[in-house]
FITI-173233 format. One line per field, with one value per residue (C-alpha): residue number from 0; residue in three letters; x, y, z. Coordinates in steps of 0.2 Angstrom, whole numbers. Layout:
<nodes>
num: [NUM, ...]
residuo: [ALA, ...]
x: [X, ...]
y: [Y, ...]
z: [Z, ...]
</nodes>
This chain:
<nodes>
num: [0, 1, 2, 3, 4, 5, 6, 7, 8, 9, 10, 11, 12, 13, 14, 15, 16, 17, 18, 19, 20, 21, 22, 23, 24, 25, 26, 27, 28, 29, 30, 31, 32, 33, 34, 35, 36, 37, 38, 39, 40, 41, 42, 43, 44, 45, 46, 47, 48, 49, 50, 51, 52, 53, 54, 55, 56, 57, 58, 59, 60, 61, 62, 63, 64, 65, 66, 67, 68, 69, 70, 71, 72, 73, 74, 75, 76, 77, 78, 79, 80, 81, 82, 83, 84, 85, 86, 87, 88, 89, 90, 91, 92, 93, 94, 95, 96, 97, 98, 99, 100, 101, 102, 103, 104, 105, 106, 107, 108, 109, 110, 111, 112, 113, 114, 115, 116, 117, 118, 119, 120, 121, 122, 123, 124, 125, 126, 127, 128, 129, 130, 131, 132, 133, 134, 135, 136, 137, 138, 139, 140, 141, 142, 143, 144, 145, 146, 147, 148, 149, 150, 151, 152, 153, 154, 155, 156, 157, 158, 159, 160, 161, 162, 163, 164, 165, 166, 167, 168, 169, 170, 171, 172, 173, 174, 175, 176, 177, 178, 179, 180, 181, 182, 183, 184, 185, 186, 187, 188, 189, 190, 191, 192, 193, 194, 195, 196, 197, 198, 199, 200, 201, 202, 203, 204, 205, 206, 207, 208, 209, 210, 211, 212, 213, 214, 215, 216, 217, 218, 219, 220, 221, 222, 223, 224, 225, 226, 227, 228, 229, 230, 231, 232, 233, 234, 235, 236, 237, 238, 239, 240, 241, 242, 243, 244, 245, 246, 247, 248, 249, 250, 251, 252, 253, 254, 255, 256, 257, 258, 259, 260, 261, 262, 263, 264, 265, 266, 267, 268, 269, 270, 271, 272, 273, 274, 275, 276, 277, 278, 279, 280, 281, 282, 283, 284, 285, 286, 287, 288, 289, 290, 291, 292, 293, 294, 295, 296, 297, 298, 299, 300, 301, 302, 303, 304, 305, 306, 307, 308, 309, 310, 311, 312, 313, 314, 315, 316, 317, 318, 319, 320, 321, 322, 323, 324, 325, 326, 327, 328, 329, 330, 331, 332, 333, 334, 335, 336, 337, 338, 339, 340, 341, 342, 343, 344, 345, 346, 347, 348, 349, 350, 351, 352, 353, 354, 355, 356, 357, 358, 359, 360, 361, 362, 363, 364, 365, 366, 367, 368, 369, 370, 371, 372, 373, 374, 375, 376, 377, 378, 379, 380, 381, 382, 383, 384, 385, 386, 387, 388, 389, 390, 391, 392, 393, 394, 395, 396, 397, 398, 399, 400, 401, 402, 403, 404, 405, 406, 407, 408, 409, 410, 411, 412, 413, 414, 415, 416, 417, 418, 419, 420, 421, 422, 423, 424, 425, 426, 427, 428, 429, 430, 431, 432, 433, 434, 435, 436, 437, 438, 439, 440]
residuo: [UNK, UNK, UNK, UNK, UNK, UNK, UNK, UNK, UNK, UNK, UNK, UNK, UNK, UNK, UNK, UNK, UNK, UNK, UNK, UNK, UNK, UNK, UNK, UNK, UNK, UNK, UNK, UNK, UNK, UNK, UNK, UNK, UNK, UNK, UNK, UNK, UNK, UNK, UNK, UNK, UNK, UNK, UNK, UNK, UNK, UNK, UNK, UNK, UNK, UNK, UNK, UNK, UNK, UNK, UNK, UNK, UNK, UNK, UNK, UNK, UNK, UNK, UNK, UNK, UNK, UNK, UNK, UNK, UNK, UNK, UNK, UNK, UNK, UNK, UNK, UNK, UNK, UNK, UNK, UNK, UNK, UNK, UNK, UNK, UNK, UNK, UNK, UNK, UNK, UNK, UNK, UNK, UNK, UNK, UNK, UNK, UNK, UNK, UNK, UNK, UNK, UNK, UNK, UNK, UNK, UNK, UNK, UNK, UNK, UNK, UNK, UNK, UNK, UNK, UNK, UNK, UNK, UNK, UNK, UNK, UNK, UNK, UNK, UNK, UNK, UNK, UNK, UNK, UNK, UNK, UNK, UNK, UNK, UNK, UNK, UNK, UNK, UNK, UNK, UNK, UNK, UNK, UNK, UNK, UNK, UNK, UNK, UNK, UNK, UNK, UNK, UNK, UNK, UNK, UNK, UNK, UNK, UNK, UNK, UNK, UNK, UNK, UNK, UNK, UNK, UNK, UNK, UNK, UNK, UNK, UNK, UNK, UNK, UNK, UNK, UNK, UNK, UNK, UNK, UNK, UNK, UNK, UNK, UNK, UNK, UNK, UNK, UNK, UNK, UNK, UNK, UNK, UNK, UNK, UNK, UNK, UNK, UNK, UNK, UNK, UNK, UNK, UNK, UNK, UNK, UNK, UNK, UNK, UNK, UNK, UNK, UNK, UNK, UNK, UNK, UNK, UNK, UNK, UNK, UNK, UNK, UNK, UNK, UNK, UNK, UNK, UNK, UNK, UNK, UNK, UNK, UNK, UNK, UNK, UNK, UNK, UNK, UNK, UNK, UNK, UNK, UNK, UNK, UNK, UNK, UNK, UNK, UNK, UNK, UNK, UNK, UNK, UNK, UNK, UNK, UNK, UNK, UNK, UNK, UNK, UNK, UNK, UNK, UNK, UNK, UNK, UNK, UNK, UNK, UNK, UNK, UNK, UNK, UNK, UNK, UNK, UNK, UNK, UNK, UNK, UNK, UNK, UNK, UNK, UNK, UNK, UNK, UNK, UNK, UNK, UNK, UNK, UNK, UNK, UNK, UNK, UNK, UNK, UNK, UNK, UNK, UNK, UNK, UNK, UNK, UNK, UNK, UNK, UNK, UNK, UNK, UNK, UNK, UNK, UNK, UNK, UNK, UNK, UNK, UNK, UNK, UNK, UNK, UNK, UNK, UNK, UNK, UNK, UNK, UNK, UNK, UNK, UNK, UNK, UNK, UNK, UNK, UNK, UNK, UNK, UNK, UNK, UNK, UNK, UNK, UNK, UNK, UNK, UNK, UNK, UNK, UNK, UNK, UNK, UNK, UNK, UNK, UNK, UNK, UNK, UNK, UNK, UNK, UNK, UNK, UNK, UNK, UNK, UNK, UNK, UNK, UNK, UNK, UNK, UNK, UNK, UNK, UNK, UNK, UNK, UNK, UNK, UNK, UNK, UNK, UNK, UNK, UNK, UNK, UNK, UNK, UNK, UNK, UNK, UNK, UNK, UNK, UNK, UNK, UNK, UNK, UNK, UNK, UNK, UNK, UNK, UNK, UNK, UNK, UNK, UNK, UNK, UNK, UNK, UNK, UNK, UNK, UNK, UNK, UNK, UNK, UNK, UNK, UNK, UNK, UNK, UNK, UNK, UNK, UNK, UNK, UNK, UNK, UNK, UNK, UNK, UNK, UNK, UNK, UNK, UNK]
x: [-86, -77, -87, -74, -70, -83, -71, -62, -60, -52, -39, -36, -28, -20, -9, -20, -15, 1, 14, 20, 29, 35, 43, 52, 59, 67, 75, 83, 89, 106, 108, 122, 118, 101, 84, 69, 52, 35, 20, 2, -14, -27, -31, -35, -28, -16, 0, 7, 2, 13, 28, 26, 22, 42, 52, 44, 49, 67, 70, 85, 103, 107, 99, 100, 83, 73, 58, 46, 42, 45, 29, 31, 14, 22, 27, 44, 48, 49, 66, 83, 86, 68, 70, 87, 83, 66, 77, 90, 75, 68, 84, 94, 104, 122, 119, 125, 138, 144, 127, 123, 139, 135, 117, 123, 134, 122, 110, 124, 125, 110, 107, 126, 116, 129, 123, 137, 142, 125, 124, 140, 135, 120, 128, 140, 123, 119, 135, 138, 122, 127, 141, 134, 122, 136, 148, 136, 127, 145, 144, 124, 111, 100, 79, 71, 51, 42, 27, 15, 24, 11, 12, 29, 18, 8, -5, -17, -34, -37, -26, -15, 2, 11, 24, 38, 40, 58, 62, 55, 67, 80, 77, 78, 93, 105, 101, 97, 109, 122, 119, 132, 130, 116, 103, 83, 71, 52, 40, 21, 8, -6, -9, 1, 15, 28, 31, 34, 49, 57, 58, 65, 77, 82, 87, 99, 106, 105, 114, 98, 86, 66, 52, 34, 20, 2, -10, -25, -44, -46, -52, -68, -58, -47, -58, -66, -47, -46, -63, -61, -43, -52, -64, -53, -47, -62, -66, -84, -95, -109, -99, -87, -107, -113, -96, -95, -118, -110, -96, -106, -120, -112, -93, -95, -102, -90, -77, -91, -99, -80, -72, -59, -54, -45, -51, -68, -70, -64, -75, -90, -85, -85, -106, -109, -99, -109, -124, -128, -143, -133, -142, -151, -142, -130, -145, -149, -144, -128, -137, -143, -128, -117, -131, -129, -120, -101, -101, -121, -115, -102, -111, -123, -110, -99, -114, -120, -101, -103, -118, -109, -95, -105, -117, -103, -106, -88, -72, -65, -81, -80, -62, -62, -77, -65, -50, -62, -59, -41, -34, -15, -16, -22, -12, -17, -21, -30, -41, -44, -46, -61, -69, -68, -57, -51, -43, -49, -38, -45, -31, -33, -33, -18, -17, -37, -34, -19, -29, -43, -28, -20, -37, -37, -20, -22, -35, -31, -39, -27, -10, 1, 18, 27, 40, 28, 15, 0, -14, -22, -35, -34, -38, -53, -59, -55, -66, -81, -84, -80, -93, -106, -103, -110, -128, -124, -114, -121, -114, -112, -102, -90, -88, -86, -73, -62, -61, -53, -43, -37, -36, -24, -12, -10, -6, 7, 14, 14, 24, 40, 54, 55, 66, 81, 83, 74, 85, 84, 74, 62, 60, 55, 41, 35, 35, 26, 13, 9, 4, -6, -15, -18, -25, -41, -44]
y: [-102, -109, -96, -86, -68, -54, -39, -42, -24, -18, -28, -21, -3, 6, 22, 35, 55, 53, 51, 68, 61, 49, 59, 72, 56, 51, 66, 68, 49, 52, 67, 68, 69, 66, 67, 67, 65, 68, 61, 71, 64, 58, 39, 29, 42, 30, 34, 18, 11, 26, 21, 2, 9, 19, 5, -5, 5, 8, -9, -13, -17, 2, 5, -1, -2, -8, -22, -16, -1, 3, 7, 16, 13, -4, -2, -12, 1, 16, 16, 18, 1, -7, 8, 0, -19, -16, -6, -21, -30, -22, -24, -42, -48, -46, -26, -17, -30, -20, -14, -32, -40, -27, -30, -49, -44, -32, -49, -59, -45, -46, -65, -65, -50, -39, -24, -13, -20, -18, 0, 2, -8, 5, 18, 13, 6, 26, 28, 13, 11, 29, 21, 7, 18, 30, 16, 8, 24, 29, 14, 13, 26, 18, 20, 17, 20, 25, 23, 33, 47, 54, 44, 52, 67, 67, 81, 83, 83, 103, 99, 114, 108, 95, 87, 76, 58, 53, 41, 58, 67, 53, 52, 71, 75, 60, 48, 59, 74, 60, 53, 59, 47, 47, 43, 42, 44, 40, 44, 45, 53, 61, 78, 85, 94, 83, 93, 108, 97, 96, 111, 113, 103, 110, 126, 118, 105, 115, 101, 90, 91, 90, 90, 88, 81, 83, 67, 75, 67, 59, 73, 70, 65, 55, 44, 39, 35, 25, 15, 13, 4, -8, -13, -16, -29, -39, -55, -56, -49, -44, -35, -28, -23, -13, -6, 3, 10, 14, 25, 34, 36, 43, 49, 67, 60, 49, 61, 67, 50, 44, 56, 54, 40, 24, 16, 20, 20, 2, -3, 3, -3, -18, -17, -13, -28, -38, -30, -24, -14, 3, 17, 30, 42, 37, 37, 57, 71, 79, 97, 88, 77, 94, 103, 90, 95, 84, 75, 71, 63, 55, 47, 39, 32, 23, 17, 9, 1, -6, -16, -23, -28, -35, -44, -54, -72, -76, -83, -65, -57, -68, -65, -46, -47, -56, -44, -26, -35, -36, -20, -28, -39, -58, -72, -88, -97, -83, -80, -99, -99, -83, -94, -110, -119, -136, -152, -169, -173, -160, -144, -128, -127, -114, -121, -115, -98, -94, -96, -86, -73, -74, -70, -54, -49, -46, -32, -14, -10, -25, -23, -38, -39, -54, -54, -61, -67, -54, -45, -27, -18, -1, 12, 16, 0, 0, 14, 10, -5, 4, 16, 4, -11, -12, -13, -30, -39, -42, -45, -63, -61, -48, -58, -75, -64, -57, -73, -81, -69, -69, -88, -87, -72, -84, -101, -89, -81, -101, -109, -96, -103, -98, -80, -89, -97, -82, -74, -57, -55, -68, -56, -43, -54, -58, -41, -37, -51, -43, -27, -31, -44, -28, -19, -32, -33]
z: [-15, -32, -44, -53, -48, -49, -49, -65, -68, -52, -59, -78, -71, -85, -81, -88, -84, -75, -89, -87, -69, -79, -93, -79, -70, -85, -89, -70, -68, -74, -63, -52, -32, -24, -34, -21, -30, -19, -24, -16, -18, -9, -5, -19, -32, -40, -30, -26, -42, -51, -37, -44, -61, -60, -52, -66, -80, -72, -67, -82, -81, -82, -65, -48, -43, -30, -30, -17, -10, 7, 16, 31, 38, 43, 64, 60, 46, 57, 66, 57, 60, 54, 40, 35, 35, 24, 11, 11, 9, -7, -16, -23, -7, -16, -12, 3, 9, 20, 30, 28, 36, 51, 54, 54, 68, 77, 77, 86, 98, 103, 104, 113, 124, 123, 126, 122, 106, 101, 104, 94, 81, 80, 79, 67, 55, 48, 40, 33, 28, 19, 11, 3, -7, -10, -18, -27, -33, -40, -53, -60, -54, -36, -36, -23, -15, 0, 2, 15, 21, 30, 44, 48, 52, 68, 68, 83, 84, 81, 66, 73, 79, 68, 75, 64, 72, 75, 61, 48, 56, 55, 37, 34, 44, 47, 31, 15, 16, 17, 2, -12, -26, -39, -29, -34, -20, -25, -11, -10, 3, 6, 10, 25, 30, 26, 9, 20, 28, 10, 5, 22, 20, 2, 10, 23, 8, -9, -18, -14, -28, -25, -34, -29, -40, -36, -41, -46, -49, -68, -81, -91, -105, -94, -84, -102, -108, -92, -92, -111, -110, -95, -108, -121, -109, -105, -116, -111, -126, -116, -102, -116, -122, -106, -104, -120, -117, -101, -105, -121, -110, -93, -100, -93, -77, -72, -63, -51, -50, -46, -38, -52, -41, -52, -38, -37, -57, -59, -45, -56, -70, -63, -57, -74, -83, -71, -74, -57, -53, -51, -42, -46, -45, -62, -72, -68, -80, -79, -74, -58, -54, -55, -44, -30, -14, -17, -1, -4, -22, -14, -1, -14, -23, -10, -2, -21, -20, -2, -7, -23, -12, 2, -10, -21, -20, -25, -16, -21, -12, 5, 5, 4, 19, 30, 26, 31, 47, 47, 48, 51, 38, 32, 32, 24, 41, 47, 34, 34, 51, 48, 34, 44, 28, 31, 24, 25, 38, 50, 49, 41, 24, 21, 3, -2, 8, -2, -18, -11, -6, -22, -30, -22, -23, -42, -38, -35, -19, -13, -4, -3, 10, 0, 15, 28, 15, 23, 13, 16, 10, 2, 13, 3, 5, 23, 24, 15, 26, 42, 37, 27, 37, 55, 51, 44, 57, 73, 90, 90, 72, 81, 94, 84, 71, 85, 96, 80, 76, 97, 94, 79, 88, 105, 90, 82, 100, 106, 92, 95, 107, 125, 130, 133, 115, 106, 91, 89, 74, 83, 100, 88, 79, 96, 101, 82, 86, 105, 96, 82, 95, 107, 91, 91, 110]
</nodes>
């Protein structure tokens, strides 16, 4: 496992077709009031690469903005309270004394067990939490992201009745109509209804400005700008070589070979830096690739990506097999636990699985959650195994996989203190841990 990484690509990701987002953000960050922008597009399209692309960009002395994004597909981010702490979070600690100084107090509450302090102390979070933005947005303009605002939505199964979960409605009645100050609001989601709850809430709060961008599929031209800047960034001759025959050869092809997907088209541009046997189907004329059913061509393509993926001998290979187990996340000593990694002396290695991790963490089709050190998949990728995968793990593998993986939940549920010395932020951990443990079982 100590070859270099084979997905050097996924890693090179330029910003290619979305500028135009870009240019209208910089016009609105100096209005007054609140700004909401809505990013549409479906998964791996390049939405939370444009959030971190934005915070990036604003991220100067003239602005106050955030350092993460909020993902609100993360359990502990969908109540007002989990909401408030993980914005806190994404911004330096000096910010928001005072919603700081109260959730210090809210904690003692707890731990003190008083209960009717803590239900004051909740109530009082909303608006103080509101005038901390408010003050601080009167001085130097705030942006902040969210990220996956669709699971604010639930929709059931006829995909008929939609039906905002509490913390949406939280946000779009109790937190943003408050704000006052120059506020910028990033968010980011797939297709659902949740844009219909904007404009919604625009008619009730006509001082709230919105704007919703759709992220479209890479152009023609596009997708040959984007694999073109990847190879520009590759010091190998010979990959740099099969790149450049690549993209003259199959430029027009590559949005329906790709979907248009960044995702998908840095993934192939991987197989052909390595030169991988790539399937049949890219070597067939344009006529014949555009006379394919869609969902035909793009079941031949994900499944030629599945096998490059499955197939990688590298440390980076291993480690994203592990991860398409682990749909809540790797932490070094699990994924050392998974890949049996251990010191001399007989413990886990956390120190190799955090290379391994930090290998993977580089790559687009990797999400990292710095605050508790854990490591996702894309959804994309998430879904490639789901549906590629099963014909290669058996029984006994499944088995083996989720008994570690039960192992490591009851070490982690072990090693916090009994009820009667547990802090508040610690009872929720243990209650985070009992859920993502039921997930596997």
């Amino acid at each position: 496992m100590e070859s270099q990484s084979d997905f050097s690509g996924a890693r090179r990701i330029p910003l290619v077709g979305q500028r135009p987002f870009l240019r209208v953000l910089e016009t609105r960050v100096h209005n007054t009031g609140l700004n909401l922008f809505y990013l549409e597009g479906a998964g791996g399209i390049g939405k939370t690469f444009l959030l971190m692309t934005a915070l990036e960009e604003w991220s100067v002395n003239e602005f106050c903005t955030a350092r993460t994004i909020v993902d609100l597909y993360h359990l502990d981010a969908q109540s007002p309270e989990g909401f408030v702490r993980r914005v806190l979070d994404s911004f330096d600690q000096v910010l928001f004394p005072g919603t700081r100084t109260l959730l210090g107090k809210l904690d003692e509450a707890r731990q003190e067990g008083n209960d009717r302090q803590v239900q004051e102390h909740l109530r009082e979070l909303d608006n103080c939490f509101v005038n901390d933005i408010n003050l601080l947005s009167a001085t130097r303009p705030v942006i902040l992201a969210l990220d996956t605002l669709e699971v604010l939505v639930y929709t059931d199964e006829e995909q008929v009745q939609a039906t905002v979960l509490d913390i949406g409605n939280w946000l779009l009645h109790d937190f943003l109509p408050k704000i006052q100050g120059n506020v910028i609001v990033l968010m980011a989601g797939r297709p659902s209804v949740w844009n219909q709850q904007l404009d919604s809430l625009i008619q009730q709060h006509p001082h709230i400005q919105t704007e919703t961008f759709t992220v479209s599929a890479l152009s023609e031209a596009e997708s040959k700008e984007y694999l073109e800047t990847i190879i520009a960034k590759y010091a190998d001759p010979d990959a740099t070589a099969r790149l450049q025959a690549f993209s003259e050869e199959h430029s027009a092809a590559l949005p329906l070979l790709t979907q248009g997907k960044p995702i998908l088209l840095s993934l192939v541009a991987d197989m052909v830096a390595q030169g991988s046997v790539l399937p049949l189907v890219f070597a067939e004329p344009l006529e014949k690739l555009r006379s394919l059913e869609p969902e035909k061509l793009q079941e031949i393509v994900r499944h030629a990506l599945f096998d490059c993926l499955q197939a990688s001998p590298s440390p980076v290979g291993e480690t994203l097999r592990q991860l398409a187990w682990l749909r809540k996340g790797a932490t070094p000593e699990l994924l050392a636990r998974l890949l049996r990694l251990k010191t001399p002396q007989g413990d886990w290695d956390i120190t190799k699985a955090t290379q391994y991790l930090d290998k993977v963490r580089i790559l687009t089709f990797v999400k990292a959650r710095s605050d508790d050190d854990r490591t996702f998949l894309h959804d994309e990728l998430y879904a490639l195994f789901d549906c590629y995968a099963p014909p290669y793990r058996s029984s006994e593998e499944q088995a083996s996989v989720y008994g570690v993986i039960e192992t490591y939940y009851d070490a982690q549920l072990g090693f916090l203190p009994s009820a009667q010395e547990m802090l508040p932020q610690v009872e929720a951990q243990r209650q985070q841990l009992h859920l993502e443990r039921l997930h596997y079982l």
